[in-house]
C-alpha positions, -999 to +999 in steps of 0.1 A: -113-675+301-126-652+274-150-664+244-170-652+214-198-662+198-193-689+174-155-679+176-133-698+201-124-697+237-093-690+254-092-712+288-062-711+310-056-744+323-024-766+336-003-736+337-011-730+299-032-710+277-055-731+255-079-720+228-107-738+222-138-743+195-170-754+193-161-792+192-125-790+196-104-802+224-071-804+238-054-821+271-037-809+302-018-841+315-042-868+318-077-851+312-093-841+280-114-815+278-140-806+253-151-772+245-191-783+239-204-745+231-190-717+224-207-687+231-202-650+238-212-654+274-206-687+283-188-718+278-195-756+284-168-781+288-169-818+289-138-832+310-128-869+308-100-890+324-087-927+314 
């Protein structure tokens, strides 16, 4: 994972590359996860499953 400040964040995840804003999120098979804050030093994600 690599991230900037108020940029986006690159998360490797299910065998792909995903980037990721503040707010934005994408799926890997059945969970989608939210990229919460973007930050240069750290990330929060929100995962949820059906």
């Amino acid at each position: 994972m690599r991230a900037k400040k108020d940029g986006e964040a690159l998360i490797q995840a299910g065998g792909a590359e995903n980037i990721c804003t503040q707010g934005s999120s994408f799926k890997v098979v059945d969970t989608t996860i939210t990229c919460d804050v973007v930050d240069d030093d750290h990330v929060e994600l929100t995962s949820r499953r059906p």
